[in-house]
PDB file of N, CA, C and O in Angstrom:
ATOM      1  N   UNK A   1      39.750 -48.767 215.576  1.00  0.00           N
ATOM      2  CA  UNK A   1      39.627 -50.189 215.829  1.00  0.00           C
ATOM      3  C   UNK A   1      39.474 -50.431 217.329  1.00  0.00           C
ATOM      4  O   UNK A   1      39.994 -49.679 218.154  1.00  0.00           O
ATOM      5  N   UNK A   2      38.680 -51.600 217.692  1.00  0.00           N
ATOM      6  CA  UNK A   2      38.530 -51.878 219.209  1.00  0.00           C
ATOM      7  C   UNK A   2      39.571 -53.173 219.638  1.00  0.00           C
ATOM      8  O   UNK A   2      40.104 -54.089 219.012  1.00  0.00           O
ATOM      9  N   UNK A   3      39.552 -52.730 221.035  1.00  0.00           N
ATOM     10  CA  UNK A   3      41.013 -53.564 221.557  1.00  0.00           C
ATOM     11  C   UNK A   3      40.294 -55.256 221.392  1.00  0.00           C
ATOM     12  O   UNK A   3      41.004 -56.251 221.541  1.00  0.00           O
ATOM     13  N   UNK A   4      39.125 -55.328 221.136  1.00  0.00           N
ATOM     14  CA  UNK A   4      38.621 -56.915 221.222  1.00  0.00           C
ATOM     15  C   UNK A   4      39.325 -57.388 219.462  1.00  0.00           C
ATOM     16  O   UNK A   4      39.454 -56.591 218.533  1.00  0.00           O
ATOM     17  N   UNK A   5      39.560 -58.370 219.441  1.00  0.00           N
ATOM     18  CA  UNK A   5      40.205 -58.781 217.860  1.00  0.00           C
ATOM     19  C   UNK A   5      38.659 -59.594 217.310  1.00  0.00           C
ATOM     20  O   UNK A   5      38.278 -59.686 216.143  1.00  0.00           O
ATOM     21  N   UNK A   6      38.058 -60.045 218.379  1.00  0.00           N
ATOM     22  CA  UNK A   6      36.619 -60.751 217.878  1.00  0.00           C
ATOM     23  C   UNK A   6      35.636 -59.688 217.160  1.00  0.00           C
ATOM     24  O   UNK A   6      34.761 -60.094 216.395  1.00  0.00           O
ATOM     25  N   UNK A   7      35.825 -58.186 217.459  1.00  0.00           N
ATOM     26  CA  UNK A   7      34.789 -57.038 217.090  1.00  0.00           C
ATOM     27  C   UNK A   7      35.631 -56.377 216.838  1.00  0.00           C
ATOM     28  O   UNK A   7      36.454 -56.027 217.685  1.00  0.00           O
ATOM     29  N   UNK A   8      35.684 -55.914 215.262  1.00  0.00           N
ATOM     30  CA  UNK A   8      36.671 -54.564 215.027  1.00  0.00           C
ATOM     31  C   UNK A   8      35.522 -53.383 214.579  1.00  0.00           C
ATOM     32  O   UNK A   8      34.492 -53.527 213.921  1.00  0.00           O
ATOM     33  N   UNK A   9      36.047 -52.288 215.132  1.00  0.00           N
ATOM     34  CA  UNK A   9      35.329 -51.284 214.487  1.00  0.00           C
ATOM     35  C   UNK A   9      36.023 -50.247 214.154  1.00  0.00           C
ATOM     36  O   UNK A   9      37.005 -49.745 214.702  1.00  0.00           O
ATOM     37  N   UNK A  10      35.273 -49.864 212.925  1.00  0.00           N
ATOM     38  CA  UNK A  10      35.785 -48.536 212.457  1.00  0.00           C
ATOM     39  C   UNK A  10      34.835 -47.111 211.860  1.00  0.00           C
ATOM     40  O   UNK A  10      33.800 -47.093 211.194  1.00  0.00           O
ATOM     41  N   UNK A  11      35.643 -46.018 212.393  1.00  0.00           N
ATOM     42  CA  UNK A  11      34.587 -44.712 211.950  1.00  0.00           C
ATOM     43  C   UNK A  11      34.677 -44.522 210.748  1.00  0.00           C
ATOM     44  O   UNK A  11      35.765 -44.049 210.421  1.00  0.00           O
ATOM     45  N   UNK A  12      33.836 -44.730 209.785  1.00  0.00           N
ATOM     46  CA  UNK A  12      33.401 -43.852 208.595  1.00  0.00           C
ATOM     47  C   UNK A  12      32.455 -42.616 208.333  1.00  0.00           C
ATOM     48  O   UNK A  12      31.255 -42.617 208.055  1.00  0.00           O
ATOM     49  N   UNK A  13      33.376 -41.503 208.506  1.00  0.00           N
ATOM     50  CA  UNK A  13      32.429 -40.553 208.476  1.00  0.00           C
ATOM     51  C   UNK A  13      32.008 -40.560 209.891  1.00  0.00           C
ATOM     52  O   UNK A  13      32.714 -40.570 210.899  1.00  0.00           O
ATOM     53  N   UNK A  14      30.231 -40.550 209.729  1.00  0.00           N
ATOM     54  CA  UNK A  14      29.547 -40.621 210.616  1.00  0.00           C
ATOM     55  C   UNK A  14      28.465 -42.028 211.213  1.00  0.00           C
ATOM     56  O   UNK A  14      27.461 -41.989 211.924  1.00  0.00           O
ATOM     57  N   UNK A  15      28.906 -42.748 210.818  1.00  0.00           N
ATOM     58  CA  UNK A  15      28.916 -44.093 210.429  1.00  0.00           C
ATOM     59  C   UNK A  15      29.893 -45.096 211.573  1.00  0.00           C
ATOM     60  O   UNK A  15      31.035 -44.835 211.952  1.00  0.00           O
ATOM     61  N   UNK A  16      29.103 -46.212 211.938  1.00  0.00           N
ATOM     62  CA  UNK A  16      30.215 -47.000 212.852  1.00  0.00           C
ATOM     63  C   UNK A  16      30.337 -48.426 212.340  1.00  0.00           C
ATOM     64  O   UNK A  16      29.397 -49.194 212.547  1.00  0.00           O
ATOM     65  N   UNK A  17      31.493 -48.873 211.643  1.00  0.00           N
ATOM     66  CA  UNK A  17      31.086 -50.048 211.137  1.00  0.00           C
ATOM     67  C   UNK A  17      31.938 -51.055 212.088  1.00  0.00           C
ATOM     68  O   UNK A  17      33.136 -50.996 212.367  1.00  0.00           O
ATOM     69  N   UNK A  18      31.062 -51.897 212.458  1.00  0.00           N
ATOM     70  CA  UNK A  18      31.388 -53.635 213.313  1.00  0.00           C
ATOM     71  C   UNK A  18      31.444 -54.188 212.673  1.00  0.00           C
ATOM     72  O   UNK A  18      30.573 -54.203 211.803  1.00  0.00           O
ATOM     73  N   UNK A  19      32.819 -55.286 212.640  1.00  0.00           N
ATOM     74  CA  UNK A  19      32.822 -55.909 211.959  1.00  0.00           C
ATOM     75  C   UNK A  19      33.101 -57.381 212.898  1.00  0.00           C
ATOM     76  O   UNK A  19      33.955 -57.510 213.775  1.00  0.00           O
ATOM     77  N   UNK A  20      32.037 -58.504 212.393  1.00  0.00           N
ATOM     78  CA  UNK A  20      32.231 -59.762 213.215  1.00  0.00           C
ATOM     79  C   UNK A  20      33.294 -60.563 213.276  1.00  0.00           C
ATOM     80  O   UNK A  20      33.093 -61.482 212.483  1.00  0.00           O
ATOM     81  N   UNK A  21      34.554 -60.718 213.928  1.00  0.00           N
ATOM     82  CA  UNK A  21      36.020 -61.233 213.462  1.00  0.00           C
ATOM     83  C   UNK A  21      36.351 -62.228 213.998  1.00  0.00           C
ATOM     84  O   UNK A  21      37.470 -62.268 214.508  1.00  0.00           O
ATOM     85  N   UNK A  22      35.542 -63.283 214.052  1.00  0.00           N
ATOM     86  CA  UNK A  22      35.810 -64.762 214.039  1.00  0.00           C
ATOM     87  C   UNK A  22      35.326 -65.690 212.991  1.00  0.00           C
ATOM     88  O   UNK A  22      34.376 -66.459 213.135  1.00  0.00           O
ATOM     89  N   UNK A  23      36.261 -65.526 211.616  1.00  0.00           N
ATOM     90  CA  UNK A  23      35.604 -65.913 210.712  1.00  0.00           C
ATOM     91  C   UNK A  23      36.037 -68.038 210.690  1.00  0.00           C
ATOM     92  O   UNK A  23      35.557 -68.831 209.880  1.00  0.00           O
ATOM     93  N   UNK A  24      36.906 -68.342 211.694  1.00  0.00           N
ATOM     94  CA  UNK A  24      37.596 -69.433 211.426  1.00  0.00           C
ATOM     95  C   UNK A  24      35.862 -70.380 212.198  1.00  0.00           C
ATOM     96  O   UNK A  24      35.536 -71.566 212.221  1.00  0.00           O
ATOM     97  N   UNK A  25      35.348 -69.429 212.575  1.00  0.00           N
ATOM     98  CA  UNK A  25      34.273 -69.854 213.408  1.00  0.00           C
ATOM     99  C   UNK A  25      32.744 -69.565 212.864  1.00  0.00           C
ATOM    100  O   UNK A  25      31.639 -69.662 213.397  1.00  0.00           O
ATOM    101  N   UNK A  26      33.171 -69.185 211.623  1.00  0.00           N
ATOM    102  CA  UNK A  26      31.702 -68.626 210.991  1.00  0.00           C
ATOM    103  C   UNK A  26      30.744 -67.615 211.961  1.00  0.00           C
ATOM    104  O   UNK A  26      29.576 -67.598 212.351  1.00  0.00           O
ATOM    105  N   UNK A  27      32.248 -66.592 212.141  1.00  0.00           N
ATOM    106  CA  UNK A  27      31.365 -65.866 213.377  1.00  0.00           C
ATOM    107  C   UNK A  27      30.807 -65.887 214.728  1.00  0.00           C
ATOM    108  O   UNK A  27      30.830 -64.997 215.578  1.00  0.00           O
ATOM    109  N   UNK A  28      30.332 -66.987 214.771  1.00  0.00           N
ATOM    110  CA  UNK A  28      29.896 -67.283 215.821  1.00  0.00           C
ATOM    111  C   UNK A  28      30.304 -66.531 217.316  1.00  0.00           C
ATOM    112  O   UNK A  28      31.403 -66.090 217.653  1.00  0.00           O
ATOM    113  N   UNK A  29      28.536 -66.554 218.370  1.00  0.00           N
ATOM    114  CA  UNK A  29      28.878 -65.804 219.042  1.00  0.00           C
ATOM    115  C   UNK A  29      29.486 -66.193 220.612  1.00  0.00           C
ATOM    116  O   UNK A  29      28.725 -66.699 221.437  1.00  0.00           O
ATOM    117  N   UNK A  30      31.299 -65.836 221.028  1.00  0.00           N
ATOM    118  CA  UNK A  30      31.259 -66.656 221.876  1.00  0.00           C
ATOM    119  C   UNK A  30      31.130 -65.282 222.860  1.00  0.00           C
ATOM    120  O   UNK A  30      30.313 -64.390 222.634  1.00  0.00           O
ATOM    121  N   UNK A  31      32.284 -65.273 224.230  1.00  0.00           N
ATOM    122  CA  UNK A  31      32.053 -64.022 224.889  1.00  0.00           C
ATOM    123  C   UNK A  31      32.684 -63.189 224.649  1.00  0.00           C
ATOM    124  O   UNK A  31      32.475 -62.025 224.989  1.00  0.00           O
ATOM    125  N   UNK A  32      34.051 -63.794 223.696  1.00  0.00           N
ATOM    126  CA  UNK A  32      34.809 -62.357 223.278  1.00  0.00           C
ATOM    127  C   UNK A  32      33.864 -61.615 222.141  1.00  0.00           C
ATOM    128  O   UNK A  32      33.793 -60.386 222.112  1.00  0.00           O
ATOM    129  N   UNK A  33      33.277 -62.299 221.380  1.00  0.00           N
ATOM    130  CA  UNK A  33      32.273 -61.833 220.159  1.00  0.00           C
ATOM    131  C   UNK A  33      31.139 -60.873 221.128  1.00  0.00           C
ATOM    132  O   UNK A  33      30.705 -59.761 220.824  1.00  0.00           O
ATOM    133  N   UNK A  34      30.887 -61.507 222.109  1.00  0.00           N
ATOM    134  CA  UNK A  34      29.582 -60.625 222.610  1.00  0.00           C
ATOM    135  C   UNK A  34      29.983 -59.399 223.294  1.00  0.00           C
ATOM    136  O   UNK A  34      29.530 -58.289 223.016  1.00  0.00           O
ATOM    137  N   UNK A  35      31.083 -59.705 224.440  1.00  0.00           N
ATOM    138  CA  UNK A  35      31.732 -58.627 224.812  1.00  0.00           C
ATOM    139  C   UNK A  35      31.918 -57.566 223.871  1.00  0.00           C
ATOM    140  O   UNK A  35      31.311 -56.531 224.144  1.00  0.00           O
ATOM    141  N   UNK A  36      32.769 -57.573 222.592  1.00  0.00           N
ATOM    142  CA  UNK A  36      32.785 -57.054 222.173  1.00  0.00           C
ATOM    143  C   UNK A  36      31.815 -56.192 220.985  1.00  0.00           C
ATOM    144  O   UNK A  36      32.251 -55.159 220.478  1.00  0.00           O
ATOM    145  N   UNK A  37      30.808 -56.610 220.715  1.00  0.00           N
ATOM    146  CA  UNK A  37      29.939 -56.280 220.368  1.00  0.00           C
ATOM    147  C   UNK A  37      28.944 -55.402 220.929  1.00  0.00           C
ATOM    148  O   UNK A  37      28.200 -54.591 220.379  1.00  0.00           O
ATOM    149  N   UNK A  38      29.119 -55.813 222.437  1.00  0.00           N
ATOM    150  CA  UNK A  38      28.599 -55.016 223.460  1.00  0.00           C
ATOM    151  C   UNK A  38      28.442 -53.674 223.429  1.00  0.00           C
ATOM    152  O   UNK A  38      27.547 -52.848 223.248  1.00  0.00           O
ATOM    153  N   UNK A  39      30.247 -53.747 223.794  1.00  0.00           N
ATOM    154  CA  UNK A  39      30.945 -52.453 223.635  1.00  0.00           C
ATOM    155  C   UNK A  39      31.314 -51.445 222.412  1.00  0.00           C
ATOM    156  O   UNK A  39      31.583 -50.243 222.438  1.00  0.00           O
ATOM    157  N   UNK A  40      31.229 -52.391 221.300  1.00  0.00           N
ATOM    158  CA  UNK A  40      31.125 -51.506 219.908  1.00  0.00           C
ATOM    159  C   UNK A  40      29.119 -50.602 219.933  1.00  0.00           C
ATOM    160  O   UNK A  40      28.875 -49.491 219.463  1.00  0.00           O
ATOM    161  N   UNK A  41      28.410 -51.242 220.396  1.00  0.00           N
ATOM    162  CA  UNK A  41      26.766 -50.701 220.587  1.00  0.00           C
ATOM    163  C   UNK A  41      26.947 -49.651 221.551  1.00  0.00           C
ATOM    164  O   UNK A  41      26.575 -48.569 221.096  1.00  0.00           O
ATOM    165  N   UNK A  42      27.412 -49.591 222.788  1.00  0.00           N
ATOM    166  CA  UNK A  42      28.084 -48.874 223.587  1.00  0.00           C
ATOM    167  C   UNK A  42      28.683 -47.735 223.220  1.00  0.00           C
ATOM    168  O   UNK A  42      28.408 -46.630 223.689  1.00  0.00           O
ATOM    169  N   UNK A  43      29.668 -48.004 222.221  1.00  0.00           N
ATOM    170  CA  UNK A  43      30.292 -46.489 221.715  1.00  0.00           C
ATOM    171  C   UNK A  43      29.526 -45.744 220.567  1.00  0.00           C
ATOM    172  O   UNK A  43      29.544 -44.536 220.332  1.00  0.00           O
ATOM    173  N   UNK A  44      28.717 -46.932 219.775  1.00  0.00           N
ATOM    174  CA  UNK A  44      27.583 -45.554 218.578  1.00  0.00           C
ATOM    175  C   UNK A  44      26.691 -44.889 219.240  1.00  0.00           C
ATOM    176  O   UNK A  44      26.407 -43.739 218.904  1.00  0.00           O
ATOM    177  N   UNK A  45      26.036 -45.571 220.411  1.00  0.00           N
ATOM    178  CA  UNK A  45      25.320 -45.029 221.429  1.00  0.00           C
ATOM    179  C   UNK A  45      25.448 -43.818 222.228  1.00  0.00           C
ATOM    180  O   UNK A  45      24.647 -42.936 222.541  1.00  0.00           O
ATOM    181  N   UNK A  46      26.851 -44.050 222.502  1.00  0.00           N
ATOM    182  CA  UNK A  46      27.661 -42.670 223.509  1.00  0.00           C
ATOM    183  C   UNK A  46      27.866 -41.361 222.520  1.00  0.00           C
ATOM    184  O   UNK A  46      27.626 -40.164 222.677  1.00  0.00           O
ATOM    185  N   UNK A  47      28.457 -42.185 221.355  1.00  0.00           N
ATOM    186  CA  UNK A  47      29.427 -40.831 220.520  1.00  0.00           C
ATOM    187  C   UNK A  47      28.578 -40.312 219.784  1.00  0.00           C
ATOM    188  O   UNK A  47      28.085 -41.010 218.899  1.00  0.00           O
ATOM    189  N   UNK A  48      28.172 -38.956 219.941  1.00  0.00           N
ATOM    190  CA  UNK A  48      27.456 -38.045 219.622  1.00  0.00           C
ATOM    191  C   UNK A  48      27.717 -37.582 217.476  1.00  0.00           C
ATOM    192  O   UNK A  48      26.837 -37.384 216.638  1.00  0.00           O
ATOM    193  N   UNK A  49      28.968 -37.575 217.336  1.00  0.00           N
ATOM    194  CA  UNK A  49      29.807 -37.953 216.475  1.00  0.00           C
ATOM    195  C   UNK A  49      29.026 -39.125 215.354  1.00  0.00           C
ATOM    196  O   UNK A  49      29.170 -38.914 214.150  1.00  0.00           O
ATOM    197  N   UNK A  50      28.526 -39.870 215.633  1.00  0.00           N
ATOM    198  CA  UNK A  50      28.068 -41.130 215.401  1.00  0.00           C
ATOM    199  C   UNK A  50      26.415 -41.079 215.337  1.00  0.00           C
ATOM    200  O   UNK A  50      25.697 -40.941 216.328  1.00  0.00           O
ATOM    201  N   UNK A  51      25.869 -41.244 213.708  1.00  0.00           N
ATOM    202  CA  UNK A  51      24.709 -41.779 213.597  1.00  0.00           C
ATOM    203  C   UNK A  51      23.969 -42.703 213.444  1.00  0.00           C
ATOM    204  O   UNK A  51      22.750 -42.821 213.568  1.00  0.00           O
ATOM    205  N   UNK A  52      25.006 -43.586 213.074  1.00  0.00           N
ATOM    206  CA  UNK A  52      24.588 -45.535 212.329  1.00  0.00           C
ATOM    207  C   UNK A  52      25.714 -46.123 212.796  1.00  0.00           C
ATOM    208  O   UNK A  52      26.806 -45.675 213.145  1.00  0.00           O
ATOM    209  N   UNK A  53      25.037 -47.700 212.712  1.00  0.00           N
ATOM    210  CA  UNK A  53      26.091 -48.455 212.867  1.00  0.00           C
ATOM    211  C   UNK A  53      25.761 -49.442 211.735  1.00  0.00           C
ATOM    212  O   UNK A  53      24.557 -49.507 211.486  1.00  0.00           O
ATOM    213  N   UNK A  54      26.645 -50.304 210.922  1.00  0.00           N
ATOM    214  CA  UNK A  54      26.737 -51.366 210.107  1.00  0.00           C
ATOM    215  C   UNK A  54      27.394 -52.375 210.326  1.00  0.00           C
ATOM    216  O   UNK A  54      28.616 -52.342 210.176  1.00  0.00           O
ATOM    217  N   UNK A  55      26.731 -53.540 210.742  1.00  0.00           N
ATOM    218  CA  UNK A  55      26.890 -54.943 211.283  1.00  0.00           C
ATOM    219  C   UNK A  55      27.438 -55.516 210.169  1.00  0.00           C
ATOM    220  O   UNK A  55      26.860 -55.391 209.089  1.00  0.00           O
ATOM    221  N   UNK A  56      28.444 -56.113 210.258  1.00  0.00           N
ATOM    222  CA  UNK A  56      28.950 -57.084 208.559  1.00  0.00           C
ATOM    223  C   UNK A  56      29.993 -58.066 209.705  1.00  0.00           C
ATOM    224  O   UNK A  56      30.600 -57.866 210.758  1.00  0.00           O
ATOM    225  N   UNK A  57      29.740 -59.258 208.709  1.00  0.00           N
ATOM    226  CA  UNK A  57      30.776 -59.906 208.734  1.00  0.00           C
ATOM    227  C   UNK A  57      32.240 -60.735 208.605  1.00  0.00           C
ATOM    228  O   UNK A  57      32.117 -61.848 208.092  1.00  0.00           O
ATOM    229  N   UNK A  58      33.018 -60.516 208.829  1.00  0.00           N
ATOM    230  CA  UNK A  58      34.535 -61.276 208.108  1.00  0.00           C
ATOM    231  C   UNK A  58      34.568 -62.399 207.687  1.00  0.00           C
ATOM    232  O   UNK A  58      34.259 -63.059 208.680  1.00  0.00           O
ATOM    233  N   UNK A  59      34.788 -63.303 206.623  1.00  0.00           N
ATOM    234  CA  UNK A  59      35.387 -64.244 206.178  1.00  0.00           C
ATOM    235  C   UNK A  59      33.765 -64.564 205.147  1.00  0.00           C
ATOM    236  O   UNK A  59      33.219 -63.846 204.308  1.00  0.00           O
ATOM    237  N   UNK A  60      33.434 -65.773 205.619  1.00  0.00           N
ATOM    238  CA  UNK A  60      32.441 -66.023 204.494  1.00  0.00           C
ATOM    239  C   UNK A  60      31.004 -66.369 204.881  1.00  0.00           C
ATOM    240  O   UNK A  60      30.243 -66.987 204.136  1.00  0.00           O
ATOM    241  N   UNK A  61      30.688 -65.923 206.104  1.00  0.00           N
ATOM    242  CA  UNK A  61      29.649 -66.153 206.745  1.00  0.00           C
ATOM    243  C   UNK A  61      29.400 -64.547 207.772  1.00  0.00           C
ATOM    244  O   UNK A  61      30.305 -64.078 208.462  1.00  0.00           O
ATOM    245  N   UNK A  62      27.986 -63.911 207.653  1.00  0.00           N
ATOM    246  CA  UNK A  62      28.126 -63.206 208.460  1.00  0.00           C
ATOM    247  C   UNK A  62      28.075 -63.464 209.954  1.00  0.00           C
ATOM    248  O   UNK A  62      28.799 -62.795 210.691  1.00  0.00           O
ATOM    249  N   UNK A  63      26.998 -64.696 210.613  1.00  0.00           N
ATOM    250  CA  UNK A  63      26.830 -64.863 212.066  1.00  0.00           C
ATOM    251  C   UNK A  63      26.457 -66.347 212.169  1.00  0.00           C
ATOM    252  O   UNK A  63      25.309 -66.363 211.726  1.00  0.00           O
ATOM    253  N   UNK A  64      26.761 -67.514 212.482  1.00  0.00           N
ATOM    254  CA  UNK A  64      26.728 -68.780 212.109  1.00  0.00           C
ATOM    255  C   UNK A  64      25.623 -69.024 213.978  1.00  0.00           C
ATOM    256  O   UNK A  64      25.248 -70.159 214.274  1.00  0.00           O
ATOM    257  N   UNK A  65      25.404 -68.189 214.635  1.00  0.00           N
ATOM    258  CA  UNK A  65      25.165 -67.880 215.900  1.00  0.00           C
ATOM    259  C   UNK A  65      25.399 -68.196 216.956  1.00  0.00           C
ATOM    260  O   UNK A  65      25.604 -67.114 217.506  1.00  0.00           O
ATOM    261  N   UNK A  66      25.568 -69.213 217.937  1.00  0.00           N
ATOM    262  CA  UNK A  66      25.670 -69.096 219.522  1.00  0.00           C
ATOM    263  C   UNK A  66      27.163 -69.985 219.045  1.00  0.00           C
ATOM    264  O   UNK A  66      27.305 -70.941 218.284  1.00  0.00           O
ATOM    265  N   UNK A  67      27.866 -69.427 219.623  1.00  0.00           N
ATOM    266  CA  UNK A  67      29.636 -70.452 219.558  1.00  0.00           C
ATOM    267  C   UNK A  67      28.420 -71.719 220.604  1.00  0.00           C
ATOM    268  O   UNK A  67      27.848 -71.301 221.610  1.00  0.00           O
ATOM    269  N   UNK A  68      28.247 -73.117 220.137  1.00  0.00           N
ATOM    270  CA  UNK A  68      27.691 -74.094 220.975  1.00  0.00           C
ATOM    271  C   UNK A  68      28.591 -74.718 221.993  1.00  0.00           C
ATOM    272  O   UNK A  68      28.334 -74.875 223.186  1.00  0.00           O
ATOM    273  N   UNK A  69      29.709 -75.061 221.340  1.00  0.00           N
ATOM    274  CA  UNK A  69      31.173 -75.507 222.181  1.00  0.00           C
ATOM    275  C   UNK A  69      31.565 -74.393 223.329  1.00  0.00           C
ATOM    276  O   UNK A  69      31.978 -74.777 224.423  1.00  0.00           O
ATOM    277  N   UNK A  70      31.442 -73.228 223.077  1.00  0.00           N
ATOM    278  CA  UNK A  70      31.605 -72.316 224.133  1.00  0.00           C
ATOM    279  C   UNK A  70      30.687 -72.088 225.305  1.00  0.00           C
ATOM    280  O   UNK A  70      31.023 -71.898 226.474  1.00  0.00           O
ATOM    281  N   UNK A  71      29.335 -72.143 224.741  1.00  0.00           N
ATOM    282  CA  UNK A  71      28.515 -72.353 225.681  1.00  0.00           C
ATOM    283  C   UNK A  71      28.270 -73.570 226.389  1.00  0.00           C
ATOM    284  O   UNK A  71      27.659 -73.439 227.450  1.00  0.00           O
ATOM    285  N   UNK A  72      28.552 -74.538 226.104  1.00  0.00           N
ATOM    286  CA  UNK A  72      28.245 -75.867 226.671  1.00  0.00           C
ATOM    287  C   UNK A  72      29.266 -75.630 227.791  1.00  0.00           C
ATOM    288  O   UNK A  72      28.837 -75.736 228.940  1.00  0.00           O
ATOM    289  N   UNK A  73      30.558 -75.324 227.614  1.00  0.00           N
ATOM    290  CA  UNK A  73      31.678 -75.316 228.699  1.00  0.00           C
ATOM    291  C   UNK A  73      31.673 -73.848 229.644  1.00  0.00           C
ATOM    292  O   UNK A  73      32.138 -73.713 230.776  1.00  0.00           O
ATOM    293  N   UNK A  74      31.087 -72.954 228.911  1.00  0.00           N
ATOM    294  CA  UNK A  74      31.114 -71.575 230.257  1.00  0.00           C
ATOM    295  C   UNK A  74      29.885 -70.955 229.858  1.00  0.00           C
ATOM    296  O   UNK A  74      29.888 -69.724 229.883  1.00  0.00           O
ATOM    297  N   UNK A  75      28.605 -71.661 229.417  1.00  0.00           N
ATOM    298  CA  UNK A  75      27.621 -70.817 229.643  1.00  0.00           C
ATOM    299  C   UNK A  75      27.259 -69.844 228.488  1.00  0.00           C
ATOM    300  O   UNK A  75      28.059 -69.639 227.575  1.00  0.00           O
ATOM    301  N   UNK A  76      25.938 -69.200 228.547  1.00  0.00           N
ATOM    302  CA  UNK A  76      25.855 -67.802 227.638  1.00  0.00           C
ATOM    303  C   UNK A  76      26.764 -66.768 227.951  1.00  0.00           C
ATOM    304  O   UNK A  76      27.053 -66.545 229.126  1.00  0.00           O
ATOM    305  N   UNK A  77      27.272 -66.076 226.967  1.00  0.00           N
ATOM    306  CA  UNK A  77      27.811 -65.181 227.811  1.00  0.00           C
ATOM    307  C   UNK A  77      27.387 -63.991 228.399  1.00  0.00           C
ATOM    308  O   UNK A  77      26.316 -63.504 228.040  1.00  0.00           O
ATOM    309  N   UNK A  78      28.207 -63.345 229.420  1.00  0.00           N
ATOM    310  CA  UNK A  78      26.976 -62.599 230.559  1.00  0.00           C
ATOM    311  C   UNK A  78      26.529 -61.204 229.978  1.00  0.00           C
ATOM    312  O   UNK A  78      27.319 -60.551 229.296  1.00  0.00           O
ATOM    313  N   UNK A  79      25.694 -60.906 230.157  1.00  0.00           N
ATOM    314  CA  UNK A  79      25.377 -59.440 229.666  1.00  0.00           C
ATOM    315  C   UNK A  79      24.874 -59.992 228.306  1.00  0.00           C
ATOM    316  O   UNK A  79      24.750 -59.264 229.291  1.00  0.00           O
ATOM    317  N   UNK A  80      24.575 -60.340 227.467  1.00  0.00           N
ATOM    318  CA  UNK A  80      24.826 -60.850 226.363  1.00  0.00           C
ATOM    319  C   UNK A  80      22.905 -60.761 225.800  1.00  0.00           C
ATOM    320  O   UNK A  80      22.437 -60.392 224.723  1.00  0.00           O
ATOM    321  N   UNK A  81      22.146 -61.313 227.171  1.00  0.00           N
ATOM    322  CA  UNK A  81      21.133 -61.119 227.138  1.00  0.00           C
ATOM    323  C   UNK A  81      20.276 -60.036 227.236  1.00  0.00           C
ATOM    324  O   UNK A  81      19.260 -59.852 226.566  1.00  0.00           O
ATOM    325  N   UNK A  82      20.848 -59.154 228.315  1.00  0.00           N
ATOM    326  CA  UNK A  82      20.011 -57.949 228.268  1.00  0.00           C
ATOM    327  C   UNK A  82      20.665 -56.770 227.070  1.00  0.00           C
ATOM    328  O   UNK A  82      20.226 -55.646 226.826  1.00  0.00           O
ATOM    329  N   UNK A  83      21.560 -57.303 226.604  1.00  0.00           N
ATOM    330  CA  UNK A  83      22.110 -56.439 225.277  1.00  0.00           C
ATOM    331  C   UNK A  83      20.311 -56.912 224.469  1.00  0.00           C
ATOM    332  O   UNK A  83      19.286 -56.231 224.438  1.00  0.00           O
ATOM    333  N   UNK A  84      20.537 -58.107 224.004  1.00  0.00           N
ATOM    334  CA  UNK A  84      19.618 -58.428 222.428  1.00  0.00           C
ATOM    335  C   UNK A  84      18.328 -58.073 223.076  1.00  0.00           C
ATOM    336  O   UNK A  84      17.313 -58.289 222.415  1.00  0.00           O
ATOM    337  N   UNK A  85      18.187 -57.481 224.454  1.00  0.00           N
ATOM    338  CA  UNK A  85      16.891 -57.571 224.575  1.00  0.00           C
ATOM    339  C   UNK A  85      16.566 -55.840 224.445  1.00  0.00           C
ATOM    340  O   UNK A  85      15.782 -55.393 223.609  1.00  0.00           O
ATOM    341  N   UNK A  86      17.227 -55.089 225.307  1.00  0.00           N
ATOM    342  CA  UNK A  86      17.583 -53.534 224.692  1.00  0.00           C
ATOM    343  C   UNK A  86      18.401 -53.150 223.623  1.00  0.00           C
ATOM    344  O   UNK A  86      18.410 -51.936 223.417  1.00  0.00           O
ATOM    345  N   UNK A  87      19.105 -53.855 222.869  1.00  0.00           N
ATOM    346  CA  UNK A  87      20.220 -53.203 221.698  1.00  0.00           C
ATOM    347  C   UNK A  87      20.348 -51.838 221.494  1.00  0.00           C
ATOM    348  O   UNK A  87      20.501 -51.091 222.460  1.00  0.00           O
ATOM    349  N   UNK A  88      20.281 -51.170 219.689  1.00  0.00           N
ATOM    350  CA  UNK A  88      20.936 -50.317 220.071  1.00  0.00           C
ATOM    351  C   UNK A  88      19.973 -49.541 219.922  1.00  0.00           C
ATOM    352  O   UNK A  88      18.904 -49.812 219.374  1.00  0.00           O
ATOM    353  N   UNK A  89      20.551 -47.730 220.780  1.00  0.00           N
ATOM    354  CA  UNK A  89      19.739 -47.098 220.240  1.00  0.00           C
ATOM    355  C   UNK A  89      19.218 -45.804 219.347  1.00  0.00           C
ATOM    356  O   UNK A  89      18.261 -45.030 219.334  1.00  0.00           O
ATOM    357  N   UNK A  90      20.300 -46.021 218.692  1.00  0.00           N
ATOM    358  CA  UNK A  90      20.758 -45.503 217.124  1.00  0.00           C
ATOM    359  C   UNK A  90      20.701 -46.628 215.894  1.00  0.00           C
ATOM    360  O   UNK A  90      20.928 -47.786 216.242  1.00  0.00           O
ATOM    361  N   UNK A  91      20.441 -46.406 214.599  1.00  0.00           N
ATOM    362  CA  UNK A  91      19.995 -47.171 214.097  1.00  0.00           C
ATOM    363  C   UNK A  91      20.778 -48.058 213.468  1.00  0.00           C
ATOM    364  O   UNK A  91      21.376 -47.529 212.531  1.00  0.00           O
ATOM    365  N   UNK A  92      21.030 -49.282 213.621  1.00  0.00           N
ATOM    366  CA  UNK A  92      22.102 -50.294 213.647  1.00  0.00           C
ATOM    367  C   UNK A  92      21.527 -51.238 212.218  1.00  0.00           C
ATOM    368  O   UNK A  92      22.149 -52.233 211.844  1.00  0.00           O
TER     369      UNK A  92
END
């Protein structure tokens, strides 16, 4: 599991599953969601260990998308952009 509570992940096998954990929010992406998402792409990427990753989401929505309330008050969050523009590069 990752220290972000917004992105949990876990190893299956060889397999990395993310899971989106702001379900009170329909997911949505604020900076703890992106941060952490970041860094879950970050570790299937690094760990050699690791061939896939599987994106799912918690509660009843998988990605409802940009937290709007979050961004209106602090912006996109940073890094956030050149993630979706390189993602990952193992097959997610």
């Amino acid at each position: 599991m990752s220290d972000n509570n917004a992105v949990l992940t876990e190893t299956r096998g060889r397999v990395l599953l993310i899971t989106l954990n702001r379900p009170e929010a329909m997911n949505a992406v604020n900076t703890d969601l992106a941060q952490g998402l970041i860094s879950a792409v970050e570790q299937l990427d690094t760990d050699d260990g690791l061939t896939a990753g599987v994106l799912t989401g918690s509660g009843r929505g998988f990605c409802s998308g940009m937290d709007l309330k979050a961004f209106a008050t602090g912006g996109p969050p940073q890094g956030f952009d050149q993630f979706l523009e390189n993602g990952a590069r193992k097959p997610l």
